[in-house]
PyMOL commands that place a pseudoatom at each C-alpha (Angstrom):
pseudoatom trace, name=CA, resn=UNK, resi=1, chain=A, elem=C, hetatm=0, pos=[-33.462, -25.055, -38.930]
pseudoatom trace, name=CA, resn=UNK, resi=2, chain=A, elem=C, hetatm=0, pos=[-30.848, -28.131, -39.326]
pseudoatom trace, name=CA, resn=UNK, resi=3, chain=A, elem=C, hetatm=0, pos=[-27.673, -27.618, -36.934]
pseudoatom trace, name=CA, resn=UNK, resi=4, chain=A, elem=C, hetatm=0, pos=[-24.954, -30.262, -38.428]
pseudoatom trace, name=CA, resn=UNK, resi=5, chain=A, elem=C, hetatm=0, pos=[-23.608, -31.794, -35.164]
pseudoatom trace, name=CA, resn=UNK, resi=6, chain=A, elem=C, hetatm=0, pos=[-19.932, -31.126, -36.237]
pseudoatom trace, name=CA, resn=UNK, resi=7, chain=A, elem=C, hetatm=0, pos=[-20.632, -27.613, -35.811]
pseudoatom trace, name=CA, resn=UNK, resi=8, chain=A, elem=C, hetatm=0, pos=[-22.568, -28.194, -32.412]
pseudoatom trace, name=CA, resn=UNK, resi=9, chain=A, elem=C, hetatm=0, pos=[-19.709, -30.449, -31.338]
pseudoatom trace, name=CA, resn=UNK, resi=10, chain=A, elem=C, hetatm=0, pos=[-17.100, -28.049, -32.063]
pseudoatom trace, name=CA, resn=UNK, resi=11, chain=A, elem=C, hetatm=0, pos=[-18.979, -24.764, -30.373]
pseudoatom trace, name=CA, resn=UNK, resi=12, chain=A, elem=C, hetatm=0, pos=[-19.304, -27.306, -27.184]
pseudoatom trace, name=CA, resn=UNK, resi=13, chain=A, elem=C, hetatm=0, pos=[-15.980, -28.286, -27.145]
pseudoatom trace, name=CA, resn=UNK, resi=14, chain=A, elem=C, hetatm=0, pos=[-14.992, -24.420, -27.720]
pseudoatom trace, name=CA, resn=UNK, resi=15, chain=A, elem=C, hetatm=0, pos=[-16.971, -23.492, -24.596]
pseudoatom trace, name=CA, resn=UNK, resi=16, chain=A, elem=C, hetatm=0, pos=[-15.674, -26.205, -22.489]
pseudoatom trace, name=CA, resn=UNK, resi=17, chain=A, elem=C, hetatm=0, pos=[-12.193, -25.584, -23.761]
pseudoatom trace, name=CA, resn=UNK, resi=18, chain=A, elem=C, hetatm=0, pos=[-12.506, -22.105, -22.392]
pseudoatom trace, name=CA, resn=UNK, resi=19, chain=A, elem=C, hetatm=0, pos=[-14.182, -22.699, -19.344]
pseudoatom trace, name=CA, resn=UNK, resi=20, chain=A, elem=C, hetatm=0, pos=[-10.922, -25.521, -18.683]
pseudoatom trace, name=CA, resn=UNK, resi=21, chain=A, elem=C, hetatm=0, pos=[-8.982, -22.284, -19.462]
pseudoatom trace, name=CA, resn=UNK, resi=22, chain=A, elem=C, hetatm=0, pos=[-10.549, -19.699, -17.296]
pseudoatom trace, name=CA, resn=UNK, resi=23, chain=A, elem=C, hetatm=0, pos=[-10.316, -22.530, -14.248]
pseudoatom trace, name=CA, resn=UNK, resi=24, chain=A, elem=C, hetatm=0, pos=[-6.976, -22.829, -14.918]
pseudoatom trace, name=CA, resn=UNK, resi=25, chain=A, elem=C, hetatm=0, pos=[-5.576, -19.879, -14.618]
pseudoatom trace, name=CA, resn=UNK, resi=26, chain=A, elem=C, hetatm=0, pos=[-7.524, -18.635, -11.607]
pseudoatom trace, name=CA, resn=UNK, resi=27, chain=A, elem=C, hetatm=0, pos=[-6.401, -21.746, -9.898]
pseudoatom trace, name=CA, resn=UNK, resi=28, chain=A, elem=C, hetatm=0, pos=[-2.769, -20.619, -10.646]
pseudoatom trace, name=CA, resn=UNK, resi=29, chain=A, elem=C, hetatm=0, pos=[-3.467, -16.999, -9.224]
pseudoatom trace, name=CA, resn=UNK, resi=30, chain=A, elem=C, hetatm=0, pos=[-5.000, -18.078, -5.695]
pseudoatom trace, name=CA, resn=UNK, resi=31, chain=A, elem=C, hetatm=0, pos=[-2.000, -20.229, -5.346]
pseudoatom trace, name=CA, resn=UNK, resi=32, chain=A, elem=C, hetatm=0, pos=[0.295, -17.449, -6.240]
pseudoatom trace, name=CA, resn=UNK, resi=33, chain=A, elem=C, hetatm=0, pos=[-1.530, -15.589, -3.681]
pseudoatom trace, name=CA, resn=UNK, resi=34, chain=A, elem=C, hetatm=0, pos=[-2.277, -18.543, -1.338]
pseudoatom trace, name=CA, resn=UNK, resi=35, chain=A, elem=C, hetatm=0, pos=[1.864, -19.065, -1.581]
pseudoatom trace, name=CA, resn=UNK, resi=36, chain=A, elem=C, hetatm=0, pos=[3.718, -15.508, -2.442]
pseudoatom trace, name=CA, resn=UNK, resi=37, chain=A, elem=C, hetatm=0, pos=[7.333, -17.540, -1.971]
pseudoatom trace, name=CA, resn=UNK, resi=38, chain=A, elem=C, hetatm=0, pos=[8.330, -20.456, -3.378]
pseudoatom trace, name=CA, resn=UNK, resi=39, chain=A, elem=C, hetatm=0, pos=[9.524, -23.029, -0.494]
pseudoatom trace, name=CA, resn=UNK, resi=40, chain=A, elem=C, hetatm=0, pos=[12.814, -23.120, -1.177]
pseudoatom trace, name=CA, resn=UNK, resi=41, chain=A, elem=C, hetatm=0, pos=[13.769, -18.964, -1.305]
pseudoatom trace, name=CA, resn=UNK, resi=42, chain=A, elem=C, hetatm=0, pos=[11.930, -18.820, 2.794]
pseudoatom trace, name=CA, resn=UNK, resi=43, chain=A, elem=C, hetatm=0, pos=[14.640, -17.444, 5.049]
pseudoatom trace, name=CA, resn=UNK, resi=44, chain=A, elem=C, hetatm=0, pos=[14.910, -20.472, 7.990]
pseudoatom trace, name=CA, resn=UNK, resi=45, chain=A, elem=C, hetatm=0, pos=[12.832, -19.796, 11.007]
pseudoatom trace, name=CA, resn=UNK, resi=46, chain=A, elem=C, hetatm=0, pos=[14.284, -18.108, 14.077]
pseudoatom trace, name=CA, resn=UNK, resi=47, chain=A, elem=C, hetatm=0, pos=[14.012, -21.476, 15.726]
pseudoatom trace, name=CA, resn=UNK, resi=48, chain=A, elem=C, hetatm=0, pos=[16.301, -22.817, 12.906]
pseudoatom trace, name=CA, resn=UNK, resi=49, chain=A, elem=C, hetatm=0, pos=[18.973, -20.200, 12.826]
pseudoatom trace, name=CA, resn=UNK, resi=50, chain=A, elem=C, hetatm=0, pos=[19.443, -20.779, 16.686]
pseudoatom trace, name=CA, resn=UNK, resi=51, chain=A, elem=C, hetatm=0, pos=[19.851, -24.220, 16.558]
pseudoatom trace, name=CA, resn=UNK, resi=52, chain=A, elem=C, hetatm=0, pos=[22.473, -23.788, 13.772]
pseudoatom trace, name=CA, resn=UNK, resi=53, chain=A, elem=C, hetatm=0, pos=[24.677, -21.100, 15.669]
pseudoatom trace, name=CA, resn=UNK, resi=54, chain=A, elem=C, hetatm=0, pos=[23.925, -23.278, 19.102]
pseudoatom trace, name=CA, resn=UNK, resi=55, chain=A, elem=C, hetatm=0, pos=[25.502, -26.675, 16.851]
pseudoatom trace, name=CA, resn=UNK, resi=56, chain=A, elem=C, hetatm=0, pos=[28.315, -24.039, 15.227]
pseudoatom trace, name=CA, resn=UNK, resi=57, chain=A, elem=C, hetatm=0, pos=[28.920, -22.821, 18.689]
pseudoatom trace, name=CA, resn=UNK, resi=58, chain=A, elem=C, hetatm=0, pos=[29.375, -26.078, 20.085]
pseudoatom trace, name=CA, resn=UNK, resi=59, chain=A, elem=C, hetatm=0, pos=[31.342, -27.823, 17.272]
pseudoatom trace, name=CA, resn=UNK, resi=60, chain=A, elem=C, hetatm=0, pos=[33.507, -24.940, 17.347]
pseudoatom trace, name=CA, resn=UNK, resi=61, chain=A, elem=C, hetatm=0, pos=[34.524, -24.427, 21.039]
pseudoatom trace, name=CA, resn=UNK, resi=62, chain=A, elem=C, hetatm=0, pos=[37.331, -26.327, 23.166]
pseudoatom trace, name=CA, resn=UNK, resi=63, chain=A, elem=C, hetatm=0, pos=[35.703, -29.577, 24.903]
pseudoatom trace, name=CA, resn=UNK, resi=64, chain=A, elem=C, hetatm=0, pos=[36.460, -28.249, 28.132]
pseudoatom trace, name=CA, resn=UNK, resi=65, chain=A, elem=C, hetatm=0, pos=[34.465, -24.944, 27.692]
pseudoatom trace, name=CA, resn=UNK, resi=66, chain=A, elem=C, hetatm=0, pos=[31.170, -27.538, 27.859]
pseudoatom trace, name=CA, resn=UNK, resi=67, chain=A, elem=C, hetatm=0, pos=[33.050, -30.204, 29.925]
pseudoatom trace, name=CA, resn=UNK, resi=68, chain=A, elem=C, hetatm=0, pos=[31.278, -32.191, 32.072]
pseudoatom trace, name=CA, resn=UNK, resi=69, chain=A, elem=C, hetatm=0, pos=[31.987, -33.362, 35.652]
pseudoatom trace, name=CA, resn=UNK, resi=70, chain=A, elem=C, hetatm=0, pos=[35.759, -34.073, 34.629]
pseudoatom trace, name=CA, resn=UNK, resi=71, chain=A, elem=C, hetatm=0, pos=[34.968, -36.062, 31.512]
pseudoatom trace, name=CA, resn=UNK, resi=72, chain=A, elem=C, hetatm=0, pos=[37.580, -35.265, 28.428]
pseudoatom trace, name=CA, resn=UNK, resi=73, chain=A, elem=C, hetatm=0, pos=[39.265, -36.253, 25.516]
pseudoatom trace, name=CA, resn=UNK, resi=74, chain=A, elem=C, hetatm=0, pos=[42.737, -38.302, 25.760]
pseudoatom trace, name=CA, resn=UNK, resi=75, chain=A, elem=C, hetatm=0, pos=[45.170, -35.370, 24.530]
pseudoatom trace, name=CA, resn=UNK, resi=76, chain=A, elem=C, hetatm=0, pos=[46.475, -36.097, 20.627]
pseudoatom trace, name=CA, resn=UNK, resi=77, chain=A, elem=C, hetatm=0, pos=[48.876, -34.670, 18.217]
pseudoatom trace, name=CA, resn=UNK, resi=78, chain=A, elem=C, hetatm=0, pos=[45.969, -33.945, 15.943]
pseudoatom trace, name=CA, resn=UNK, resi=79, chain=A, elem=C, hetatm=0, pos=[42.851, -32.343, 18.059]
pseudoatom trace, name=CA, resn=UNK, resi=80, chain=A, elem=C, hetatm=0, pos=[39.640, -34.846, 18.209]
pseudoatom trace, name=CA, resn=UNK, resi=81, chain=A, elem=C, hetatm=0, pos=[36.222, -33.282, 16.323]
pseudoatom trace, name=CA, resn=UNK, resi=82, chain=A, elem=C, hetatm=0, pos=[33.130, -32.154, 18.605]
pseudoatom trace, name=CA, resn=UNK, resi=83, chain=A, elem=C, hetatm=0, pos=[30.399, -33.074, 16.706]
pseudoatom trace, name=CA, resn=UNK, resi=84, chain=A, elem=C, hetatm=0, pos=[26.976, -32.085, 18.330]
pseudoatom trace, name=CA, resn=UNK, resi=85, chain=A, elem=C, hetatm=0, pos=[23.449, -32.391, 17.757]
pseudoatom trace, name=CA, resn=UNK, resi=86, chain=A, elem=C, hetatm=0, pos=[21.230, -29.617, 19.753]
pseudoatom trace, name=CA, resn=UNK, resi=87, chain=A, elem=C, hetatm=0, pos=[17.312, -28.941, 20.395]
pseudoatom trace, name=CA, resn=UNK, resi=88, chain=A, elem=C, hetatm=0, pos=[16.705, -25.328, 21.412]
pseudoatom trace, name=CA, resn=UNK, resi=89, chain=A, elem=C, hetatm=0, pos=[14.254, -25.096, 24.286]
pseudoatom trace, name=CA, resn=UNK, resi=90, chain=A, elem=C, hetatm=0, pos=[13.544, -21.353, 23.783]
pseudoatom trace, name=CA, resn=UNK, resi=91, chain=A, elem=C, hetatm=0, pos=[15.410, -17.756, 23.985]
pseudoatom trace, name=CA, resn=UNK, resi=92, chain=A, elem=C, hetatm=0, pos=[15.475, -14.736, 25.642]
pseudoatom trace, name=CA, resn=UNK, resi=93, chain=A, elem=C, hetatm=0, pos=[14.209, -12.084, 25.037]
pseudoatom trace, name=CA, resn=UNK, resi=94, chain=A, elem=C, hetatm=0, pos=[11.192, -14.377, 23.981]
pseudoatom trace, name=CA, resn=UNK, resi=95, chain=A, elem=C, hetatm=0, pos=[9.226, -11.541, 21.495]
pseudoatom trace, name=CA, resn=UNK, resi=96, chain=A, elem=C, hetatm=0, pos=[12.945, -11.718, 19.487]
pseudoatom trace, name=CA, resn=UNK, resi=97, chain=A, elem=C, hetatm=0, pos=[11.812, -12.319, 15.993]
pseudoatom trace, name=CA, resn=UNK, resi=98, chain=A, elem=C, hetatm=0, pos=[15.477, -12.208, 14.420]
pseudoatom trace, name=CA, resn=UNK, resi=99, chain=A, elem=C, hetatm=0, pos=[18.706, -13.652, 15.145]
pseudoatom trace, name=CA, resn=UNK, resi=100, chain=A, elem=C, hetatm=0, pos=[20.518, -10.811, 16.078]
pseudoatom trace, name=CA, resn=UNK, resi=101, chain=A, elem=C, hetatm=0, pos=[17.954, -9.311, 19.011]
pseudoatom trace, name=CA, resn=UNK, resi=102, chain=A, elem=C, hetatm=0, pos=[18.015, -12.980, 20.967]
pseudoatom trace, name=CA, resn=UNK, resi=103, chain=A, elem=C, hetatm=0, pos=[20.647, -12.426, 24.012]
pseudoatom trace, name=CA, resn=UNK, resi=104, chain=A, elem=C, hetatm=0, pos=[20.275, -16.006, 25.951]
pseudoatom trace, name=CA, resn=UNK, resi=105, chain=A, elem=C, hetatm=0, pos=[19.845, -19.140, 24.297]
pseudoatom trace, name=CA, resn=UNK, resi=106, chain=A, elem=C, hetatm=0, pos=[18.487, -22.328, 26.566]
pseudoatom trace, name=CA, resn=UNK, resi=107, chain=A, elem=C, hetatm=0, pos=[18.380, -25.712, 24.994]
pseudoatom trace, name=CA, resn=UNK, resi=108, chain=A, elem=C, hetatm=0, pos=[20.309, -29.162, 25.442]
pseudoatom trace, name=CA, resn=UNK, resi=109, chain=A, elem=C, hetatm=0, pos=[23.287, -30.926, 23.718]
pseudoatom trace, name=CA, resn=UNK, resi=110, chain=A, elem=C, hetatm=0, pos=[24.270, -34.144, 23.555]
pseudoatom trace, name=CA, resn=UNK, resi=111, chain=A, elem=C, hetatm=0, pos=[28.287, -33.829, 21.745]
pseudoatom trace, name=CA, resn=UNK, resi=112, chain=A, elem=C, hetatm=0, pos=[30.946, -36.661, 20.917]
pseudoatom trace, name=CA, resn=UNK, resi=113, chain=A, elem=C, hetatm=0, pos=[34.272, -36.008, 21.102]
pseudoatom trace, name=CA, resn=UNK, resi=114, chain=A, elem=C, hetatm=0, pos=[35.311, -37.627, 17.634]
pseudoatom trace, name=CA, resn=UNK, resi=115, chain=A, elem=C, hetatm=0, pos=[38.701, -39.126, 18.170]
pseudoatom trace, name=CA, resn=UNK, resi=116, chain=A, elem=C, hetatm=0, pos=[39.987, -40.870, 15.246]
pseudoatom trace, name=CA, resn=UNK, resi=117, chain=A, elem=C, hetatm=0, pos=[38.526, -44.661, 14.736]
pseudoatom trace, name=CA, resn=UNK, resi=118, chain=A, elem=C, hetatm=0, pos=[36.791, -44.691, 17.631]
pseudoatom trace, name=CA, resn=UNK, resi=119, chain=A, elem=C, hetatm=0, pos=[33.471, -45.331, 17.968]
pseudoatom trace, name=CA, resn=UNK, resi=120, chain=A, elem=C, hetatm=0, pos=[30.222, -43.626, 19.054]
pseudoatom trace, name=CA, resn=UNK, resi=121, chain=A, elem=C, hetatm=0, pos=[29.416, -45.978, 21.949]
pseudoatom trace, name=CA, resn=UNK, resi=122, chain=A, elem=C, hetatm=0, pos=[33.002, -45.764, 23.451]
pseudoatom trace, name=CA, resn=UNK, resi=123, chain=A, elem=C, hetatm=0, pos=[33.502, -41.684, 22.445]
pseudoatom trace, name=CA, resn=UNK, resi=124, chain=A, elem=C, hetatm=0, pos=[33.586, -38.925, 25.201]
pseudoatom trace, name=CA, resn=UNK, resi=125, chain=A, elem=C, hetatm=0, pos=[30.158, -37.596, 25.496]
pseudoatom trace, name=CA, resn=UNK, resi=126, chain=A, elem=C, hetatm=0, pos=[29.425, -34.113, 26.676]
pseudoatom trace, name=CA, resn=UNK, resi=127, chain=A, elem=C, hetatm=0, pos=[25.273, -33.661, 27.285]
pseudoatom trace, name=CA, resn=UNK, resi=128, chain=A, elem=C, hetatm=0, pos=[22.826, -31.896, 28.999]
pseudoatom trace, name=CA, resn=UNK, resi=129, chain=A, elem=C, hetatm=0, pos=[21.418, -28.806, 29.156]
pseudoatom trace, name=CA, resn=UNK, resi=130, chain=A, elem=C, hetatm=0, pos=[22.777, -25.658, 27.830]
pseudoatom trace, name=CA, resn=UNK, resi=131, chain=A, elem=C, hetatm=0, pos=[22.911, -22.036, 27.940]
pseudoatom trace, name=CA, resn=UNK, resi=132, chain=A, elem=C, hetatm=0, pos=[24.461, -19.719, 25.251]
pseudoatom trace, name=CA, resn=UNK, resi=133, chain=A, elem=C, hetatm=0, pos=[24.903, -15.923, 26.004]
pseudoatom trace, name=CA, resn=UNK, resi=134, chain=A, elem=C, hetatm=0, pos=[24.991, -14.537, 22.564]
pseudoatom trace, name=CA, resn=UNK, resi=135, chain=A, elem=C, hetatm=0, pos=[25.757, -10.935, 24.164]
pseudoatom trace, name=CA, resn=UNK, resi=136, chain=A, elem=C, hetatm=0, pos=[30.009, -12.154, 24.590]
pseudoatom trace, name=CA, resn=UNK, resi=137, chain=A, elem=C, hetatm=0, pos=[31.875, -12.829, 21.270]
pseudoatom trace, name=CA, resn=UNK, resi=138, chain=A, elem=C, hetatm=0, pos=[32.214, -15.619, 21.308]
pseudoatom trace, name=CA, resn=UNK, resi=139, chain=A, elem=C, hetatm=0, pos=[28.734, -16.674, 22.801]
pseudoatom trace, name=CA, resn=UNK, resi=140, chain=A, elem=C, hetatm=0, pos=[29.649, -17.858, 26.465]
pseudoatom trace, name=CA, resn=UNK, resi=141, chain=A, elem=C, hetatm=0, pos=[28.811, -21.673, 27.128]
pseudoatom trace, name=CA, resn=UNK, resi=142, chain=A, elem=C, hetatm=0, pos=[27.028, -22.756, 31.118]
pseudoatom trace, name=CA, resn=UNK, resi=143, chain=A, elem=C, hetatm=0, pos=[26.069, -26.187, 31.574]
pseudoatom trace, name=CA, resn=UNK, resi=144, chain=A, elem=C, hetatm=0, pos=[23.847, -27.527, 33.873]
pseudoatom trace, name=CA, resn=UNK, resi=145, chain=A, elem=C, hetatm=0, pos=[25.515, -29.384, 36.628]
pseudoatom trace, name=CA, resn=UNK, resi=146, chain=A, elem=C, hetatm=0, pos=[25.005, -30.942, 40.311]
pseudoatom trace, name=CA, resn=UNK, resi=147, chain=A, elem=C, hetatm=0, pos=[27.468, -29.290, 42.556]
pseudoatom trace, name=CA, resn=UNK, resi=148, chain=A, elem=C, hetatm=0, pos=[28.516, -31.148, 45.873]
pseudoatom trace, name=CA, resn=UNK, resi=149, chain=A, elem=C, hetatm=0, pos=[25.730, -28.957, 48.037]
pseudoatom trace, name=CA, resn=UNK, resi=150, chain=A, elem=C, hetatm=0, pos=[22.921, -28.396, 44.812]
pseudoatom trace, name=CA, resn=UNK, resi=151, chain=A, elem=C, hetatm=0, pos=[20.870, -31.516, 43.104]
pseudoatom trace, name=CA, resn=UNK, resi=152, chain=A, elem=C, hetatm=0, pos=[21.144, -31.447, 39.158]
pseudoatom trace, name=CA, resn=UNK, resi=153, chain=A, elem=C, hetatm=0, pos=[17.140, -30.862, 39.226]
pseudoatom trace, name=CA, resn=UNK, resi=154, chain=A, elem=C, hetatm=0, pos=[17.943, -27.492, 41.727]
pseudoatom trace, name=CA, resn=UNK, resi=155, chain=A, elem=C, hetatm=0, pos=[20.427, -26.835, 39.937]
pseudoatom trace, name=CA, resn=UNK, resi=156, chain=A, elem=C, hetatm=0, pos=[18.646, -26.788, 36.135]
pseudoatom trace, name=CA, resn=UNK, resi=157, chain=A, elem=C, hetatm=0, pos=[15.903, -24.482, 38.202]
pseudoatom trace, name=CA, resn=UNK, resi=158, chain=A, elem=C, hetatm=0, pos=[17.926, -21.879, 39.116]
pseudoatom trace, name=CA, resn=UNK, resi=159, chain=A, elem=C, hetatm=0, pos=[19.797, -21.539, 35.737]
pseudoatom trace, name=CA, resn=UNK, resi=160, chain=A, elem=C, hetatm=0, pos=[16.520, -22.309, 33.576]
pseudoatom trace, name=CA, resn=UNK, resi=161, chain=A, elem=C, hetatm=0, pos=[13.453, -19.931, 33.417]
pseudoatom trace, name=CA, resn=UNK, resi=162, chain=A, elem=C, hetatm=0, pos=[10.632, -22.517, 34.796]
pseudoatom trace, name=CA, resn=UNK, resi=163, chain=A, elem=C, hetatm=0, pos=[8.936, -23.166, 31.057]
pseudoatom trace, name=CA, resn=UNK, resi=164, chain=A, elem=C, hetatm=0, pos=[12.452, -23.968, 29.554]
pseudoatom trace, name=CA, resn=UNK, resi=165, chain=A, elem=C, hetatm=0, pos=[13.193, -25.904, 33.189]
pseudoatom trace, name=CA, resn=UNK, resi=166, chain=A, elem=C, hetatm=0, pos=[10.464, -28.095, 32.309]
pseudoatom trace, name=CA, resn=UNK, resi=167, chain=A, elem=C, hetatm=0, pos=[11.151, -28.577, 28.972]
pseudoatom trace, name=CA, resn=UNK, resi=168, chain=A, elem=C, hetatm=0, pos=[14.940, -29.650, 30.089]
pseudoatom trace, name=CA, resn=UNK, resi=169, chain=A, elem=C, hetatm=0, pos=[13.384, -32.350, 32.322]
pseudoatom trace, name=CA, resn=UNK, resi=170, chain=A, elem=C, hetatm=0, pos=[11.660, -34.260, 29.659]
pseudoatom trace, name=CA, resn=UNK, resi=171, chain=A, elem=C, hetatm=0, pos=[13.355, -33.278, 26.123]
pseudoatom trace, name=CA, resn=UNK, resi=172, chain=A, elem=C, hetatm=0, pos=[16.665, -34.393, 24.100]
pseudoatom trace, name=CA, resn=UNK, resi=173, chain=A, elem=C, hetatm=0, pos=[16.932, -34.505, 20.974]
pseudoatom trace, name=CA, resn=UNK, resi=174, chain=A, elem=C, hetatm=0, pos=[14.347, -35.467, 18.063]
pseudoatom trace, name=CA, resn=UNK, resi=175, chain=A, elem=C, hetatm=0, pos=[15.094, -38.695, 16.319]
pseudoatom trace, name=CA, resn=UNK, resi=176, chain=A, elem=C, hetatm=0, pos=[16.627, -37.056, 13.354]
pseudoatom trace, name=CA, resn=UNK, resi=177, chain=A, elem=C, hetatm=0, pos=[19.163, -34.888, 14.988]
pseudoatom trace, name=CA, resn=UNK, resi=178, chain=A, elem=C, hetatm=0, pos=[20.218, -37.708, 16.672]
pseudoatom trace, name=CA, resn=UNK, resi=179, chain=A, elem=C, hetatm=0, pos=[20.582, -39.650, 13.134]
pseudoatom trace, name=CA, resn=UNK, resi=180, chain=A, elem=C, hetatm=0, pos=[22.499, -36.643, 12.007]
pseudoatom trace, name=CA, resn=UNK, resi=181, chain=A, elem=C, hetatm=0, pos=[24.666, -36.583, 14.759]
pseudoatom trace, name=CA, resn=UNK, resi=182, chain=A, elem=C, hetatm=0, pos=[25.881, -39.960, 14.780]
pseudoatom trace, name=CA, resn=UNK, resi=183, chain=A, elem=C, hetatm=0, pos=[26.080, -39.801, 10.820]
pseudoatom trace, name=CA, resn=UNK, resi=184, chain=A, elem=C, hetatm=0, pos=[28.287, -36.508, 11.346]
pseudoatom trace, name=CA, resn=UNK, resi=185, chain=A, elem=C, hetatm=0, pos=[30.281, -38.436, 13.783]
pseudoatom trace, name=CA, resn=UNK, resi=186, chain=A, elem=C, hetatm=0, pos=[30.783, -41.644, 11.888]
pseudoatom trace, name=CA, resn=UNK, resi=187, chain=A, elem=C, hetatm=0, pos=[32.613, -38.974, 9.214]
pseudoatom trace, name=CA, resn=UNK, resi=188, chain=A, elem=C, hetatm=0, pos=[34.547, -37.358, 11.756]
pseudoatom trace, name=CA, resn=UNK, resi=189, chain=A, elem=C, hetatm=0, pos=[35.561, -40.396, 13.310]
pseudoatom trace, name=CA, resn=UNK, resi=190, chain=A, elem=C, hetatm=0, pos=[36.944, -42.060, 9.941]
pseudoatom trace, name=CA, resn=UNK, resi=191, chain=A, elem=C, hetatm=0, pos=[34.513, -44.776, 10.459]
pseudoatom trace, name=CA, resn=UNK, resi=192, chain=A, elem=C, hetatm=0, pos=[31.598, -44.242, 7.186]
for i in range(1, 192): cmd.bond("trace and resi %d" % i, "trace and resi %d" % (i + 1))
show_as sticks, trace
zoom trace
């Protein structure tokens, strides 16, 4: 028996064709499985969230509720920006898996004060570490600070729990909140 190779060809191609298919389309179910969200509709971490109510917090408070060791803005007719970049160190009660069960928030901030036209390297700072109590409304603000009788490093040990002590001694902020933060100034400042 004489197969013409058209027919061959096209059963071959048919069977490969299918095959393609059947790969296909189990490929596209084990990543449906593999990846049940898309990216983009993921709630943001708890890690996240805190950071953006520690910035909010921040940005939205008086200067002199996170003053530091006398440092403030001249007075204005029109109140000066605080723009602040944060890195959260960690939270209490550590098993808190949502935003509304964390009570104490430990982390650092560095914040200018944005006064208009002037620039970052001449603005009032505010920086160091931070604690927010999330159980006032509005969340209370500490800083860390040397008094005349307590060192700053004493000091940051009996505020801090020892693993977000440690933390404070060596961490600031990550080299893209720090681009953010001097981008958000620059806007607040009227200088970009």
């Amino acid at each position: 028996m004489t197969v013409p190779w058209k027919g061959l060809a096209g059963r071959l191609r048919n069977r490969y064709v299918g095959a393609a298919a059947i790969l296909l389309v189990a490929s596209a179910g084990a990543a449906v499985l593999a990846y049940p969200e898309a990216p983009e509709a993921k709630a943001p971490d708890l890690n996240s969230q805190i950071a953006t109510l520690m910035r909010g917090t921040l940005e939205q408070s008086d200067p002199e509720q996170h003053n530091h060791a006398g440092h403030a803005a001249a007075q204005q007719a029109t109140p000066a920006a605080v723009i602040c970049g944060v890195h959260p160190y960690g939270h209490e009660p550590a098993q808190a898996t949502t935003l509304d069960q964390v009570r104490t928030v430990y982390g650092f901030h560095l914040c200018g004060v944005a006064e208009q036209k002037r620039p970052w390297d001449v603005a009032v700072k505010l920086a160091g570490p931070v604690i927010l109590d999330l159980s006032t409304s509005p969340p209370g603000i500490q800083v860390v600070e040397a008094t005349e009788d307590v060192k700053f490093a004493d000091r940051l040990r009996q505020m801090f729990p020892p693993k977000y002590a440690d933390l404070a001694s060596k961490e600031a902020l990550a080299e893209s909140e720090m681009a953010d933060l001097r981008r958000r100034y620059d806007t607040a400042a009227g200088l970009a």
